[in-house]
N, CA, C and O of each residue as an XYZ file, in Angstrom:
412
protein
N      26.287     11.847    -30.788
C      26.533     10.432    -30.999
C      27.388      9.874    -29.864
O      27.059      8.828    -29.305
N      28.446     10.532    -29.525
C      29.093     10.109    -28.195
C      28.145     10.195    -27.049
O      28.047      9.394    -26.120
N      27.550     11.146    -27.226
C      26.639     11.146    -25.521
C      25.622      9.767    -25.786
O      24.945      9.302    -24.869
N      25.622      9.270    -26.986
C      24.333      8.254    -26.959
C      24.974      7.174    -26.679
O      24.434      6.216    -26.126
N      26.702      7.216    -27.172
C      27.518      5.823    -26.502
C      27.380      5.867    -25.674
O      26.417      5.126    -25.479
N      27.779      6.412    -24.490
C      27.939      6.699    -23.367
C      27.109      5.825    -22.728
O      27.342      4.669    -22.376
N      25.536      6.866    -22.538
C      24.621      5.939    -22.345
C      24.327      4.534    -22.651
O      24.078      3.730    -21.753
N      24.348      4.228    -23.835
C      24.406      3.139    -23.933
C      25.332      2.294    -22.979
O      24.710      1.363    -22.466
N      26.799      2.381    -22.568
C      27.693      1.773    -22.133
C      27.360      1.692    -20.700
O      27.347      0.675    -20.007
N      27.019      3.232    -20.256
C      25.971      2.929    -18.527
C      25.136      2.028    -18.840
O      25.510      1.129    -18.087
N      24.038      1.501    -19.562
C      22.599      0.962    -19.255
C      23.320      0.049    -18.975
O      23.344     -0.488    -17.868
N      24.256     -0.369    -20.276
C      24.639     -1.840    -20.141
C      25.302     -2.340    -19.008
O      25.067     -3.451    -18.535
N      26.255     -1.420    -18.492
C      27.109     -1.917    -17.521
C      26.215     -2.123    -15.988
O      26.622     -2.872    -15.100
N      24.554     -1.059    -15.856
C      23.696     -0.724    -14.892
C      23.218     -2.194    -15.252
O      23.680     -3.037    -14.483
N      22.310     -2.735    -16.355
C      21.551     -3.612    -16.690
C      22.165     -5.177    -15.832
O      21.645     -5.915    -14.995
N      23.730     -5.186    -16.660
C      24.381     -6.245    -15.568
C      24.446     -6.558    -14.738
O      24.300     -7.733    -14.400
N      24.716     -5.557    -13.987
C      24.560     -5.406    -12.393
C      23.575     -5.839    -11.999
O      23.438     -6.787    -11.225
N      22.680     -5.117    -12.543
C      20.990     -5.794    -12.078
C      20.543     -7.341    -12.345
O      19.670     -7.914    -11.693
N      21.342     -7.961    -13.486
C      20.837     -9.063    -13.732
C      21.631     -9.689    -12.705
O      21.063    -10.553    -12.037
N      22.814     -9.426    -12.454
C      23.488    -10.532    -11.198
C      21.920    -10.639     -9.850
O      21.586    -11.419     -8.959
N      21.609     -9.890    -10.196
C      20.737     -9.815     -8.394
C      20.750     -8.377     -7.489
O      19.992     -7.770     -6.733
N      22.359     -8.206     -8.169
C      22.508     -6.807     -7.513
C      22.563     -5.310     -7.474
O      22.824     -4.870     -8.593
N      22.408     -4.388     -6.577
C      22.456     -3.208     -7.359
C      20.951     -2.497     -6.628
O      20.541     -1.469     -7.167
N      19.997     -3.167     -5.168
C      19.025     -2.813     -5.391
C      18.666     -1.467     -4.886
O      17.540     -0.996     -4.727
N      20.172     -0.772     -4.594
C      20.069      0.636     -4.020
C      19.907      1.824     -5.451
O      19.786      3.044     -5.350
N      19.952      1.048     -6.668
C      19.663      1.729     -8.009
C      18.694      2.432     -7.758
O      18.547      3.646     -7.622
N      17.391      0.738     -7.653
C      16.215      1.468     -7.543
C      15.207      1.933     -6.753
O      14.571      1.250     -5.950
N      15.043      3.214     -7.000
C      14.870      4.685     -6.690
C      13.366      3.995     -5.782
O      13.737      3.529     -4.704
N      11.843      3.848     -5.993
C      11.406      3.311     -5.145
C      11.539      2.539     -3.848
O      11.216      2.832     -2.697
N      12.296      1.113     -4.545
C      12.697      0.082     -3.103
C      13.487      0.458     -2.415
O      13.804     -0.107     -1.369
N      14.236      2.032     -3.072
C      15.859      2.463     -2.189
C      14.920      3.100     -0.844
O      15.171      2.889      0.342
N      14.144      3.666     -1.214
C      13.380      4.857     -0.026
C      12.238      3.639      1.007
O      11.544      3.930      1.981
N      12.384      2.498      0.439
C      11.069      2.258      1.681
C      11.612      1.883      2.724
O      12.773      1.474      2.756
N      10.831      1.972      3.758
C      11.578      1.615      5.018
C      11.506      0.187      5.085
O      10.627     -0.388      4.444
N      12.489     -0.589      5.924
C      13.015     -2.224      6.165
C      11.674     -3.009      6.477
O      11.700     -4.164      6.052
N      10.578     -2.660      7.087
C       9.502     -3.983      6.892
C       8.807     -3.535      5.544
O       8.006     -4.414      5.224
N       8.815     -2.678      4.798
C       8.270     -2.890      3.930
C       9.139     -3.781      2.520
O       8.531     -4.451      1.685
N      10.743     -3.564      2.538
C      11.537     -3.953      2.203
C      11.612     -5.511      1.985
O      12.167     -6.132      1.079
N      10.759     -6.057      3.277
C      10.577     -7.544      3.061
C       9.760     -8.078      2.775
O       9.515     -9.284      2.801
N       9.103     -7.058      2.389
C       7.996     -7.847      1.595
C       8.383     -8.242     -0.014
O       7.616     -8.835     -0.772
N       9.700     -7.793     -0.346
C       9.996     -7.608     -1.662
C      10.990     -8.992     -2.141
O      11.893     -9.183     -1.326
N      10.986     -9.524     -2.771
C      12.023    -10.496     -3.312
C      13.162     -9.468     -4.199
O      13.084     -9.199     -5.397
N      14.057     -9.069     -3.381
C      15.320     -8.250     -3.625
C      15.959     -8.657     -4.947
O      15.713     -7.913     -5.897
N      16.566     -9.481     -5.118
C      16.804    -10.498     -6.188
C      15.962    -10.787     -7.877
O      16.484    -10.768     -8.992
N      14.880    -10.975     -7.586
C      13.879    -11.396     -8.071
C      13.521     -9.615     -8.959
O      13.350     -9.518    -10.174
N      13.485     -8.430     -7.993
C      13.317     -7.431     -8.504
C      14.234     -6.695     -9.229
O      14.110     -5.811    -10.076
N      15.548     -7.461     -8.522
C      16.449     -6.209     -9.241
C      16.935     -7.214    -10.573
O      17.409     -6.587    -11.520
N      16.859     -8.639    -10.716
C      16.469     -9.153    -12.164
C      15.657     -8.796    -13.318
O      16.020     -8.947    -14.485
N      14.217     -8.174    -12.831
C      13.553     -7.912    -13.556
C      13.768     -6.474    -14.080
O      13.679     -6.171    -15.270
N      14.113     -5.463    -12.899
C      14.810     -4.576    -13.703
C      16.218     -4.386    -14.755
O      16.647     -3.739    -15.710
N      16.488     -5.260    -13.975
C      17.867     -5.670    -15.505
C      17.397     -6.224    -16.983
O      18.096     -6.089    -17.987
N      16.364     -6.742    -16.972
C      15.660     -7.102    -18.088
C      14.765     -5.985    -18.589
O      14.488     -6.308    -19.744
N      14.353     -5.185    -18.390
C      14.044     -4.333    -18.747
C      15.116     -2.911    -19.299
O      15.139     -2.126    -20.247
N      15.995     -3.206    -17.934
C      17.027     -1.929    -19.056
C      17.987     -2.808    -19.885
O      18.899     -2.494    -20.650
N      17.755     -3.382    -19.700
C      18.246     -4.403    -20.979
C      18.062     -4.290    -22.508
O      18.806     -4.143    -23.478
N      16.190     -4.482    -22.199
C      15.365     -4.151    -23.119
C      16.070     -2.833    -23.652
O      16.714     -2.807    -24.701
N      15.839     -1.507    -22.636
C      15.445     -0.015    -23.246
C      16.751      0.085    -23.961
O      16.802      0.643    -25.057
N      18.127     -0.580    -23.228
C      19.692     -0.868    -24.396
C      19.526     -0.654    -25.422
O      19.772      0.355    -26.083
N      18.727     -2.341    -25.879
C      18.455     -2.553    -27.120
C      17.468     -1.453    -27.735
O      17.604     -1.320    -28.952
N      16.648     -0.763    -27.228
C      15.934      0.140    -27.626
C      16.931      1.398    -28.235
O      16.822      1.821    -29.386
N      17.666      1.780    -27.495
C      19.027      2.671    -27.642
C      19.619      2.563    -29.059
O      19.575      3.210    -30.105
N      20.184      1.457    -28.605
C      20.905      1.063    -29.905
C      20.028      1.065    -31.149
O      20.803      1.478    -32.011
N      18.896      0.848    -31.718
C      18.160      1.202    -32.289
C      18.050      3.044    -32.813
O      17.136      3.525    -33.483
N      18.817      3.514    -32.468
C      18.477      5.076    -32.426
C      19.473      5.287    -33.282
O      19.282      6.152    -34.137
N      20.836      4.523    -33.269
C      21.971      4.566    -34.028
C      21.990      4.739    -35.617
O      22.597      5.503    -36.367
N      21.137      3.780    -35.800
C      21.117      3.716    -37.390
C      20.248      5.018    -38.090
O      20.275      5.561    -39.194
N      19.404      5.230    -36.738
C      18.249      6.382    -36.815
C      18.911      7.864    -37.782
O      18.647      8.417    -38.850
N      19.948      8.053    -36.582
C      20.861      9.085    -36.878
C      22.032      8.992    -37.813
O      22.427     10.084    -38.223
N      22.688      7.913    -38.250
C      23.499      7.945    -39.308
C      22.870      8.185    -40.399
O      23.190      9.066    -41.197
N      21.593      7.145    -40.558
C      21.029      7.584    -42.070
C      20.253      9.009    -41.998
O      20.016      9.620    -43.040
N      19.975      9.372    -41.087
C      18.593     11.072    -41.120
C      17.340     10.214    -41.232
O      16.333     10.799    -41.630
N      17.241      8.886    -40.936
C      15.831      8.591    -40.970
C      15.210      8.242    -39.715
O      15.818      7.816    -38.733
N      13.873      8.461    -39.804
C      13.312      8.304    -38.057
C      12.531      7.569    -38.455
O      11.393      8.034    -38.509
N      12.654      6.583    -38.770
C      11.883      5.143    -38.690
C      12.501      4.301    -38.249
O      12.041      3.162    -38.331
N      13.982      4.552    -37.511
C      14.008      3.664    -36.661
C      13.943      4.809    -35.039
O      13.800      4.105    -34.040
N      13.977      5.451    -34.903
C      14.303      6.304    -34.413
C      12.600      6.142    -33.216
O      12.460      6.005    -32.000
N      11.649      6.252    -34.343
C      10.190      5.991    -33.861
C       9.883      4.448    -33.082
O       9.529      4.378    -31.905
N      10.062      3.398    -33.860
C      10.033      2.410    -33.833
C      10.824      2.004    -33.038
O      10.381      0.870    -32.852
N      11.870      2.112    -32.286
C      12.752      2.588    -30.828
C      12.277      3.265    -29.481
O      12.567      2.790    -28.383
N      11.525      4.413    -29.650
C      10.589      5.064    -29.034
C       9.600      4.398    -28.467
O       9.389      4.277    -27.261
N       8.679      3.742    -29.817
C       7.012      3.224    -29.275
C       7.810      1.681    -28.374
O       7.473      1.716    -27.191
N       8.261      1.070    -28.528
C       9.540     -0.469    -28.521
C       9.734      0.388    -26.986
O       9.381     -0.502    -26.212
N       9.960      1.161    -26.423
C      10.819      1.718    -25.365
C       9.627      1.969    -24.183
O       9.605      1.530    -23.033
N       8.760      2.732    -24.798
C       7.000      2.879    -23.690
C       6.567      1.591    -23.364
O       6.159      1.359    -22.226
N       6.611      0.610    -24.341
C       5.986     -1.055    -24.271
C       7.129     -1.226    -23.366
O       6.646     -0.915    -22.278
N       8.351     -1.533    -23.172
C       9.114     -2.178    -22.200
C       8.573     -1.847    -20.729
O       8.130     -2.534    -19.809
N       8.861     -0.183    -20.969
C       8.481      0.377    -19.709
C       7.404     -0.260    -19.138
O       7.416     -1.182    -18.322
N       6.418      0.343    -19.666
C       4.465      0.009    -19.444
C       4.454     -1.400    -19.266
O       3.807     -1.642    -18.247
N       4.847     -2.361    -19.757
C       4.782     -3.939    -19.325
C       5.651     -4.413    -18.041
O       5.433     -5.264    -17.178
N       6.594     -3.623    -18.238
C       7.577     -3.880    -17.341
C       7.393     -3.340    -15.232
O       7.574     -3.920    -14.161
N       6.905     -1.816    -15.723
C       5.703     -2.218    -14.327
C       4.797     -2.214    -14.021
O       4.357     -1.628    -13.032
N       4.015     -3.121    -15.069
C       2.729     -4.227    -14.739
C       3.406     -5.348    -14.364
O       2.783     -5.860    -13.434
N       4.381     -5.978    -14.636
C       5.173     -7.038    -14.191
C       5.035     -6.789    -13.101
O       4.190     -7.221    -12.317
N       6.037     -5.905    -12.905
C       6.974     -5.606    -11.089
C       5.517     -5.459    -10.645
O       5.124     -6.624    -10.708
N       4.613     -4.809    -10.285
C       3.308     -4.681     -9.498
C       2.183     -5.692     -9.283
O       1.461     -5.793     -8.292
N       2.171     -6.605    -10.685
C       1.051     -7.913    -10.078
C       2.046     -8.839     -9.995
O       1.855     -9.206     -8.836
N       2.848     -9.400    -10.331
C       4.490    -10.451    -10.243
C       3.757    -11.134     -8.440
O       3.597    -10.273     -7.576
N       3.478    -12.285     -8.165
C       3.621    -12.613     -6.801
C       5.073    -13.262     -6.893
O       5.220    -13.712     -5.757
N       6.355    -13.596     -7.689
C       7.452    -14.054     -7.419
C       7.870    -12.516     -7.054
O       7.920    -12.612     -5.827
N       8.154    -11.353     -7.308
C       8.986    -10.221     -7.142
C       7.771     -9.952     -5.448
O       8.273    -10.278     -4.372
N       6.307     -9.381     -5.452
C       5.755     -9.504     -4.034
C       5.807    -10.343     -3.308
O       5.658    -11.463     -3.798
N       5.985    -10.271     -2.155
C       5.484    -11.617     -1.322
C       4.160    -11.420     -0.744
O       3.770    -10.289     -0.456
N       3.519    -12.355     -0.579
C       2.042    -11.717      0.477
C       2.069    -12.586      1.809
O       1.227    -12.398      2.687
């Protein structure tokens, strides 16, 4: 239960960061490309959308809480499937998005 605070308290404090704009050495893709490919990216624009998304998976988190106090995994599940949909939508966003690409 502490290791799940924890986490929780990173996403949130990671998620923030990201929603300011900043933070875009987080992510692990845009960190490795080299500088002209870099501009093709709306920096800002991306590292927003990833803040909304771990935003999302937070709230997904927190969902796990009640999971484990009561012994029931119906929320526990329902947190889970809630957590693949963020993901899975989230980069179909980032990949067709022409505000996060530029062309």
């Amino acid at each position: 239960m502490i290791i799940l605070g924890v986490v929780i308290i990173l996403f949130l404090i990671l998620s923030i960061i990201l929603l300011m704009g900043k933070g875009a050495i987080l992510i692990a893709g845009y960190n490795t490309m080299a500088a002209l490919e870099k501009e093709k990216y709306d920096e800002v624009a991306l590292c927003r959308t990833m803040g909304v998304m771990m935003l999302g998976i937070t709230g997904c988190l927190l969902l796990i809480i009640p999971s484990i106090k009561t012994n029931n995994q119906s929320f526990g599940i329902v947190a889970t499937i809630l957590m693949i949909v963020i993901i899975i939508a989230g980069l179909i966003y980032m990949n067709t998005s022409k505000k996060i690409k530029r062309s």
